[in-house]
Steps between C-alpha positions, in 0.01 A plus 500: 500500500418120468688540121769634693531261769463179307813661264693653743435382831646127493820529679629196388441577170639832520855388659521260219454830254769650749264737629257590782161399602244765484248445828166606630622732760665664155220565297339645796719790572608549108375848535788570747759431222278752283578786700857556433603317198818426340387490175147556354412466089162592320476262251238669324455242263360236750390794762655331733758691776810285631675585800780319669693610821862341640493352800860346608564174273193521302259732311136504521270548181144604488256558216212662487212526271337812415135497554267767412532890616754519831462134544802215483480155605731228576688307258772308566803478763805287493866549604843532368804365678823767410509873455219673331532509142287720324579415108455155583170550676368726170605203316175279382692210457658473845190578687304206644233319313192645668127458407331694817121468510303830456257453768753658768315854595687722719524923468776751541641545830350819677656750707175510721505125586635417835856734448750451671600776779809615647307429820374183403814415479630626785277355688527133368880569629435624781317163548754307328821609720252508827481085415832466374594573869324169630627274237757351705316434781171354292697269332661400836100453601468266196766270608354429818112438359607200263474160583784228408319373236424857312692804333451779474490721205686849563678643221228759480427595849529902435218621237655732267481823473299517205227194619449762780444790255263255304320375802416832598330600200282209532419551819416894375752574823409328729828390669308294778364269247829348429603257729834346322789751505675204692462128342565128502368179407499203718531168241420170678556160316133447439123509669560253814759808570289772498307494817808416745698799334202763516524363853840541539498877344202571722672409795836680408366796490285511820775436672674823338202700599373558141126491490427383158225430211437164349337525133403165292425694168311312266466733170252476196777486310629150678735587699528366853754554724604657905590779581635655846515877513635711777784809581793431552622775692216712343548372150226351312626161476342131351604150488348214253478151568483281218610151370774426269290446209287762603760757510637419104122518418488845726769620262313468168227638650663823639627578120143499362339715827835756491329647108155438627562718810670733300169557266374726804698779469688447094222342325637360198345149390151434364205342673556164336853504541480557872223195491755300369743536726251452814393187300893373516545614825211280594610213333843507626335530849283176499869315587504678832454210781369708813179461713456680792437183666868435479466755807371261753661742777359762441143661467295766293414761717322780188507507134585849303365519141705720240563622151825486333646592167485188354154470292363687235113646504307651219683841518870362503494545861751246731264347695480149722364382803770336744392313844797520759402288844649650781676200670571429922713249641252294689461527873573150619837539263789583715600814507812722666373738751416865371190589594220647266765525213334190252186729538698827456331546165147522634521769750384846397758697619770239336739670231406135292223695386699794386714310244827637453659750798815642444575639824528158681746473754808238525574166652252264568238787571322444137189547395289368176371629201 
């Protein structure tokens, strides 16, 4: 994978070759372009399998490695700009130099590992088009939470269908556990920003009626960041607050955690290559400027301990320990009137402690998940 990366995965090296970049997020799902391949050789001399598979202006080719009885293991991956061309991909000389390491361990996909289900998949549409319906009006919501001197970061607001299919695998189906159907990202120009616009978004949406949860996560991995999750007109929604150089920092980070993630439910990299990747992932993290003192308006009100599918323990197993403080907009802050709804969170009978409900109402009559 690191072979493949390092040969592969510089895009401005590639566009100079004329071709395309291949990227984490690539290697991660390279079983999916297994399933239904355009082409696939035996070369029985090198027992090695290729398999490439069109997809609009370019083609995607995969090697693997045989490894033992019923076992395969990564290879290589790169990409071809043009139309498949299968005499020129047999061809020796015109295939790219590649030296892979051997240490890459993986095993032959298995039809009782996490399958996919016509009802899984009905149900992550279901989902889907239920949150589709709110887009508008969210990303109306978004416009009115950002200070002048932010922007906000909205291309994405709708998780796919297929995140949603993912997610709920993870979360062995439990659909209340996700909390992002609906999503946005708040960028201010740096830290002196950061408390006046968690302010500001705190404020906005009291005054729509939307009680609300404040997380400061603060992950083994390193990363640090704020997070706002409520419905939206009973969809699980979430903003993120971060800082300009935060948020390009954010992005590298998300690449490495999408294939760790993944590792739950498709395991397909070794123990030390999943260390290595937490080790980058920690390194690129120790540039993130955030303190939750750069909150001075707000206060810690609990602390939740969790695991996440980041870490690695003796038995392969995604494991790490993340701290999330529960943040409150101070009482001598002001605050629009709406009684009891900063505090919404903490009641037992709230629907905040339910996570995601689907059967919210409309309007300004939201609840939180």
């Amino acid at each position: 994978m690191l072979h493949t990366l390092k040969q592969h995965g510089d895009a401005i090296k590639e566009a100079k070759r004329g071709q395309i970049a291949v990227t984490l997020e690539d290697i991660a799902h390279y079983q999916e372009y297994l399933k239904n391949p355009d082409f696939k050789h035996i070369q029985e001399e090198s027992g090695r399998i290729v398999y490439a598979k069109q997809i609009n202006g370019y083609a995607v080719v995969i090697e693997e490695a045989l490894s033992g009885q019923d076992k395969l293991r990564f290879f290589d991956m790169w990409k071809l700009k043009g139309q498949l061309n299968k005499e020129v991909l047999l061809s020796h000389s015109q295939r790219p130099n590649t030296t892979p390491s051997l240490d890459l361990e993986g095993y032959m996909p298995s039809s009782g590992a996490n399958p996919t289900t016509p009802e899984l998949k009905n149900q992550a549409q279901t989902l889907y088009t239920q949150a589709q319906e709110q887009e508008g009006g969210f990303k109306t919501l978004l416009e009115g939470l950002k200070e002048p001197s932010a922007h906000l970061e909205a291309n994405s607001v709708l998780k796919s269908v297929g995140s949603i299919e993912s997610k709920i695998k993870r979360k062995k189906g439990d659909i209340g556990a996700i909390n992002d159907f609906l999503r946005g990202a708040v960028i201010a120009p740096n830290r002196e920003y950061l408390d006046s616009q968690l302010v500001g978004i705190t404020k906005h949406l009291q005054t729509q009626g939307i009680p609300h949860r404040i997380e400061y996560k603060a992950n083994d991995s390193g990363y640090k960041g704020v997070h706002i999750q409520f419905n939206y007109n009973g969809v699980a929604s979430e903003i993120q607050l971060h800082t300009a150089q935060n948020w390009e920092i954010k992005k590298q980070l998300d690449e490495i955690y999408h294939i760790l993630r993944e590792q739950t439910i498709n395991p397909t990299l070794s123990k030390d290559e999943m260390q290595e990747l937490i080790e980058k992932s920690r390194t690129l993290a120790q540039a993130l400027e955030l303190d939750i003192k750069d909150f001075a308006s707000f206060e810690v009100i609990s602390t939740e301990f969790s695991g996440s599918a980041i870490s690695v323990n003796s038995k392969n197993e995604a494991t790490e320990g993340n701290l999330t403080h529960i943040l409150r907009l101070k009482s001598n802050s002001k605050m629009p009137s709406s009684p009891g709804a900063d505090t919404a969170y903490n009641r037992p009978d709230s629907v905040l402690r339910e996570n995601a409900n689907f059967s919210g109402g409309k309007g300004n009559n939201l609840s939180s998940g």
